[in-house]
N, C-alpha and C positions, 0 to 999 in steps of 0.2 A: 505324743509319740508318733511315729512316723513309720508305717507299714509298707514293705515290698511285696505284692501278691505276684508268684507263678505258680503255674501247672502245666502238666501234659509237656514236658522238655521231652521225654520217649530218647534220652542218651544225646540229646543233643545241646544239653546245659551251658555247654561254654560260647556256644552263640547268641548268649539272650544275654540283652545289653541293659546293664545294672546300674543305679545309682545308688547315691548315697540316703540311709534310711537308720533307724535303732532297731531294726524287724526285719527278715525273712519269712516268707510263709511261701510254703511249698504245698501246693493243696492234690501230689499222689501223680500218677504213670511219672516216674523219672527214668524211668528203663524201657526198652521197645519190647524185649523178650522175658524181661523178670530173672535172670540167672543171677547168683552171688560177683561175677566179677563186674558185674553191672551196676548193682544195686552199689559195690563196692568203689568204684568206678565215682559214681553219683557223690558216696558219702565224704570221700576224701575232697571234691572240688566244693562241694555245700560247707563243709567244716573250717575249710579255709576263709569262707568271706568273709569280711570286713565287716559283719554286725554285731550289735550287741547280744542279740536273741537272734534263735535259728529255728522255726518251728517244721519239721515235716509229718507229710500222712502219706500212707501209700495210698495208690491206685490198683485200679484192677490189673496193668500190664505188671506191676512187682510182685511175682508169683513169692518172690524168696523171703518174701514176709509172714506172706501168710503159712507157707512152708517151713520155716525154721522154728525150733523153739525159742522159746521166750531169752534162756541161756545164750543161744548165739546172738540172737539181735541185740540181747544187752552189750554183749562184746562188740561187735560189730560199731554199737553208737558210741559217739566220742562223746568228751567233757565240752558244753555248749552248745551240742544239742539238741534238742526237745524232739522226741519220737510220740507222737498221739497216736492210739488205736482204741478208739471205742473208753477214751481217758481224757483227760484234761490239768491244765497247772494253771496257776493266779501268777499274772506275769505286772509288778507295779499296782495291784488291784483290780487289774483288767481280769476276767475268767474266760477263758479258752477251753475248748474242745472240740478234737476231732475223729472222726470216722471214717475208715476207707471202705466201708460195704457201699453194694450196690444190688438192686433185683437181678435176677437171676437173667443170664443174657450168655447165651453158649457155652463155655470151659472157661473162661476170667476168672482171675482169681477175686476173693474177697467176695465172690455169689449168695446170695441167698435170696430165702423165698419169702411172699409176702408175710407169711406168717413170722418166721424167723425173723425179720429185717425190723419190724414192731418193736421185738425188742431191744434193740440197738438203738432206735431211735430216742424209743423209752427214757435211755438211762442217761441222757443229754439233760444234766441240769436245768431246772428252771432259772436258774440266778447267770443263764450264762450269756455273757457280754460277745465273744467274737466264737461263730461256729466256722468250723472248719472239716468240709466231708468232699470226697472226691466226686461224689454223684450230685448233680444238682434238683430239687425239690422240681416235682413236673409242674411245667407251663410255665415256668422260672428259667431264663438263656438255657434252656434245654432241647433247641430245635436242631434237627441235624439238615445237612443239605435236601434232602427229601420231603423237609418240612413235618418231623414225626415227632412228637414228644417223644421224649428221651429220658425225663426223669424220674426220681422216684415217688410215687401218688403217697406211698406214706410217709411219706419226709415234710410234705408238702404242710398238710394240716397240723405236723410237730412242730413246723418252723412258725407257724403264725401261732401258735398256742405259746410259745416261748418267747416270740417277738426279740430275738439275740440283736443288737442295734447293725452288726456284719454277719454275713451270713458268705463267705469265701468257697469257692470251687471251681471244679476246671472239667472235664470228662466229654464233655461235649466242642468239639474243637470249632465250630461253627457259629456257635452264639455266645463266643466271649463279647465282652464289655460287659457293664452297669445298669444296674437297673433301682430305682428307690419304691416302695411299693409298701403300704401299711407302718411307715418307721423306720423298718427293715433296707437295710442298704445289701443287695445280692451284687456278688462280684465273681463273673466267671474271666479268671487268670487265665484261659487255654495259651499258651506261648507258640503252638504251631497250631497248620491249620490241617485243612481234611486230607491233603498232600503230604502232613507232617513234614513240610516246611517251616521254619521259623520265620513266622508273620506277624504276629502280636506281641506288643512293648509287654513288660509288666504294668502292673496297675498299682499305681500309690495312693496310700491313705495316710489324712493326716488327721490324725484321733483326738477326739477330747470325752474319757468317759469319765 
């Protein structure tokens, strides 16, 4: 199977230059402000692509998710595809799950605190094949222009306790690319960069689990 990894598009989706893949993964900021005609905006050009599976997570910039009830987002997703929050689906045997939380960092949405955030991480399957969370594990492509860890410390010691064989995210727009580390393949998608410019390709996988 064959995976397209973005993140961090922040409303600028239709400039990231796409190929051919069986996968989508959208790993969260798809909107700059987070409002409904935004997020709306986002779902109609995601729904349209040409893949077999569509998988998204929100980020911290899509307030409207964290905001809405559960009722509207369900209306809101279309037939094809796949909305992760703190959930997961078996896509051909593969297990997937994703998270849009993050430590606690100004007014962003999807906030919480070390304590709170433990349990989110918690509930991340041990059997799970490809994780997907907007925040990347710290010391993991987490560096921002400043050179500051940026990730999350308790994510970190869940993700090697789990040992997921992809470990996908984007939030950090300065340390995308790849990294292989313990098994573990980390893929940070960011699609723009600290200008939120569109600067980085997506990142293709081609899977055999």
């Amino acid at each position: 199977m064959k995976l397209i990894c973005i993140s961090d598009t922040h409303g600028r989706h239709r400039e990231v230059d796409l190929s051919s893949a069986d996968m989508i993964i959208h790993a969260g900021d798809m909107s700059k402000n987070g409002t409904k005609e935004q997020i709306q905006d986002f779902i109609d050009w995601f729904s349209s692509l040409d893949y077999q599976y569509k998988i998204l997570v929100a980020g911290n910039h899509d307030f409207f998710f964290e905001q809405a009830t559960s009722k509207e987002i369900k209306k809101m997703i279309p037939e094809g595809v796949i909305y992760l929050c703190d959930s997961g689906v078996d896509i051909e045997g593969i297990k997937f799950w994703g998270s849009p939380v993050q430590p606690l960092f100004q007014n962003w949405a999807f906030n919480r605190s070390a304590k709170s955030i433990c349990k989110h991480w918690n509930e991340i399957p041990n059997d799970t094949d490809i994780l997907i969370t907007h925040v990347p594990p710290q010391n993991i492509l987490d560096k921002n222009g400043r050179e500051e860890l940026c990730g999350c410390p308790n994510l970190t010691p869940r993700v090697k306790e789990i040992k997921p064989r992809y470990h996908i995210f984007g939030h950090i727009h300065e340390s995308y690319g790849r990294l292989e580390e313990d098994g573990v393949s980390y893929i940070n998608c960011s699609n723009l960069n600290h200008l939120y410019e569109y600067a980085n390709k997506p990142i293709l996988l081609d899977i055999n689990l």
